[in-house]
N, C-alpha and C positions, 0 to 999 in steps of 0.2 A: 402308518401302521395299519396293518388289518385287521378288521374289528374281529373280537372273539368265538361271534359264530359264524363267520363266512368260512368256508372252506376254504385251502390253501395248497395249491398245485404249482410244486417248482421241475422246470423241466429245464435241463442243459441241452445245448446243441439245437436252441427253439427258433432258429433265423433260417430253415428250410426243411425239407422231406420231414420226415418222420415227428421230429420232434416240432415243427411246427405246426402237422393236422394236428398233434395231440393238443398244443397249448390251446389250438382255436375249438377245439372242443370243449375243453376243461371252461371255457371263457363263456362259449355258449348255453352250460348248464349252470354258469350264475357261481362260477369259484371267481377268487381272487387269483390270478395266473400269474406266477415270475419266470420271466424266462430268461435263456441267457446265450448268447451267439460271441461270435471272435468279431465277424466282418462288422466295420460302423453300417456300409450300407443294405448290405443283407437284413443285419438288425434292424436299422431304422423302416427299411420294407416291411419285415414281420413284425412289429410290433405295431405296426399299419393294419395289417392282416387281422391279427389277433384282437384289435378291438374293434375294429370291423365286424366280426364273430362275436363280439362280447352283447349276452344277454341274461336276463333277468340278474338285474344287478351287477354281473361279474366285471371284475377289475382287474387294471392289468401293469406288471412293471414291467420292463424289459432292462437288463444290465448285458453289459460287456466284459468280457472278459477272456484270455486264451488259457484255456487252461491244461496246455501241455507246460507248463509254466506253476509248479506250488503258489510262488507268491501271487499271482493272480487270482488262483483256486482259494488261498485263504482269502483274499482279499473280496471275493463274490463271497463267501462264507457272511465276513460281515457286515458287507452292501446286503445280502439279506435278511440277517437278523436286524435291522434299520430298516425294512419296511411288513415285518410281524413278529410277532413272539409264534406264533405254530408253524409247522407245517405237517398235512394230513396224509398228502403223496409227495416224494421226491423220487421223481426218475432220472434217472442215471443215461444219460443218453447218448449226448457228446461222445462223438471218438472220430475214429477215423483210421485208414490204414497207411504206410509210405512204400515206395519204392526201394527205397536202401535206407542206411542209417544215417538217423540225423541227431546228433546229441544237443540237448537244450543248453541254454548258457548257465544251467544251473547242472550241469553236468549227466542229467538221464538222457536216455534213449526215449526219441518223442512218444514210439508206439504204446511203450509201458507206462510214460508218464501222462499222455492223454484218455489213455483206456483204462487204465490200474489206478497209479498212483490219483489221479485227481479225483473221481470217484469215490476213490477208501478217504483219501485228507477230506474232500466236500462233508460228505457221507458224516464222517465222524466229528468234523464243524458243527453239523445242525441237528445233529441227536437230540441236543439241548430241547429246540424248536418241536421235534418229533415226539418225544417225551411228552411236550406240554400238551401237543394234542394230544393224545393217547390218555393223557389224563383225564380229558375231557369227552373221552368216547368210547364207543364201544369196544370189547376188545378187538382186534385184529383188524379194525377198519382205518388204523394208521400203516401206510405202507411204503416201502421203497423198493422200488424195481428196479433192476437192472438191465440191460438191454445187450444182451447178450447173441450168440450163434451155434449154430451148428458145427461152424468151424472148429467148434472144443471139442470133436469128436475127434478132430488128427492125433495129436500130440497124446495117443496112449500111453506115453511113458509118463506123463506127469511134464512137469515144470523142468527148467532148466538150473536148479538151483547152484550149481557153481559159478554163473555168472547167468541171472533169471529176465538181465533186459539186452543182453546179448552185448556188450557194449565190448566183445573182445574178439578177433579171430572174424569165420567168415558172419553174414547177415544174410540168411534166405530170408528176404521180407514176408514172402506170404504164410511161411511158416510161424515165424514170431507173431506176423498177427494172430496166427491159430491159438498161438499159445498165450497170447494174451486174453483170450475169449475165454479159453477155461481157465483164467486168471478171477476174471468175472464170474465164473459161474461157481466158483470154490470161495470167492468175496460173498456171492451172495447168499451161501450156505453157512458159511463161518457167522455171517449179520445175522441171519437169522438166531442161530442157536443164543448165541450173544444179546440178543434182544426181545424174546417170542415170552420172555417173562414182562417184561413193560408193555406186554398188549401191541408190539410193533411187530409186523410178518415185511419178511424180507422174499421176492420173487422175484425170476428171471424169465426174459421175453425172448425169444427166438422169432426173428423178424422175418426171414428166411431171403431170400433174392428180394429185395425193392426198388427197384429204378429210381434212385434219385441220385445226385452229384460224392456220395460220400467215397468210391472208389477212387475219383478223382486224380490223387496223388500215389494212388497201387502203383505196382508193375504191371509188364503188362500183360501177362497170365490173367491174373484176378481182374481186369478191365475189360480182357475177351471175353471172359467166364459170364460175367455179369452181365455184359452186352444182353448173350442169346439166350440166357440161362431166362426161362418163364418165370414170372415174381408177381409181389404184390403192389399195388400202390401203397403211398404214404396213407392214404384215407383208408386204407384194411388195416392197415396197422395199428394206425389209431386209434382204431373201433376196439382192436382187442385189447390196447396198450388201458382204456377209459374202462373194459368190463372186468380189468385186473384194476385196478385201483377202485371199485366199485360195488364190483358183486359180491354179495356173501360165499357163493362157493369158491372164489379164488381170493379170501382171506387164510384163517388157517384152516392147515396145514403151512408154514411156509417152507422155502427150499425147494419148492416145485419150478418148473419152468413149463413156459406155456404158446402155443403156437397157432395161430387162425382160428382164435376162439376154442383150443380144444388143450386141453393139457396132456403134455408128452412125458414119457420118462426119461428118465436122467441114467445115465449112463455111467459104470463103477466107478472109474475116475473121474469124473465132474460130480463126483458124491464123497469123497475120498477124505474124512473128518481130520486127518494127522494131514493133509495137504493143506487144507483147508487152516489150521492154525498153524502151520509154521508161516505160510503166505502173509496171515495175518499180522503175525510176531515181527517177521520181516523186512516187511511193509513197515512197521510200527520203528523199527529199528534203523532205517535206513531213514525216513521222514523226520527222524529225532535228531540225526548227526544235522540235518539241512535245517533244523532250528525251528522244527515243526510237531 
């Protein structure tokens, strides 16, 4: 357990790129760091990494878990409440895009259930955890990011709500990832309103192009794109992902989203308050039938 005034930084998707600069950061400024990756040995490397990094004081766990998978997702939920009662930041990090469709053995479409659904389930697992800090601090300096894209600028119709993880008919992969991104950024608007009274601000990160392995498993459009497409490293990212969970200016307000150090606006539909709670409802609805 982590004692009650160490600070408490959980980052998903923390066994390479992005979410690993951030956990060795969070580690080097003396938090208690949980992170959490799929690969045993990716993870075992970064959790290597990560305490390597770890100074003044800071501590560090690392769990496993896939969590295009609920049961998994619950199951890191309460592998984390087992090692703190708070947490102070929860980034949202984990995802990734596919090639075509692939449905989990629990019946979703991986895209929405790695980028969406595990997210909102984690998310709403550790509230609990998010509460207690918040209790114990100041307002708006409990937060959970979301790590979001630009890619939510495509899909200007909104959401696909007749069937929202595509699991019917044809599958444009890079579209659905689009549209899972502003899934993200109408979850992190929705958190927000839903929370911005317990002292919690909920904020979304635009990474923009970053060279690291997470197109991996795209098409292969979005693997050319990405190729030549100019970006940032993992370590720019992280800088801005540590001055959102940190700074007084990128407390509230929340619902913002934020880019290279600079905050951008959001755009009608990735602000869209009635998208924003039926997604949530939804969500809520469909997680309930799977015994969650």
């Amino acid at each position: 357990m982590s004692d009650n005034s160490q600070r408490v930084a959980v980052v998903t998707g923390a066994s390479s790129g992005i979410g690993l600069e951030t956990a060795k950061a969070f580690a080097a400024l003396g938090w208690h760091v949980i992170g959490q990756g799929r690969d045993a040995g990716r993870s075992a490397a970064a959790e290597a990494e990560i305490r390597a990094a770890s100074a003044n004081g800071g501590k560090v766990d690392f769990l496993r878990a896939n969590l295009s998978l609920m049961a998994e997702t619950k199951a890191l939920a309460n592998a984390i409440k087992a090692k703190t009662g708070r947490i102070d930041v929860l980034i949202n990090n984990a995802g990734g895009v596919r090639d075509q469709r692939y449905v989990t053995s629990e019946g979703m479409e991986e895209t929405f259930s790695a980028n969406h659904f595990a997210p909102f389930l984690l998310t709403r697992e550790l509230m609990p955890l998010l509460e207690a800090a918040a209790a114990q601090s100041a307002p708006g300096s409990v937060r959970v990011i979301a790590v979001s894209s630009l890619a939510y600028l495509q899909p200007t119709g909104g959401l696909n709500w007749g069937d929202l993880q595509h699991l019917e008919g044809d599958f444009p992969a890079s579209s659905v990832y689009c549209e899972v991104k502003l899934a993200n950024q109408l979850f992190s608007l929705e958190l927000d309103r839903r929370v911005s009274g317990k002292g919690i601000v909920s904020q979304a990160l635009v990474p923009g192009v970053v060279h690291t392995n997470f197109a991996s498993h795209g098409d292969e459009n979005m693997q050319g794109y990405l190729k030549d497409a100019p970006g940032l490293t993992p370590v720019d990212v992280a800088k801005t992902l540590v001055w959102m969970a940190t700074a007084a200016e990128t407390g509230a307000p929340g619902g913002r989203m934020f880019y290279d150090m600079q905050e951008q606006p959001v755009q009608p539909h990735g602000k869209d308050q009635a998208a924003g709670e039926r997604l949530w409802n939804e969500s809520e609805i469909l997680l309930a039938s799977m015994g969650y």
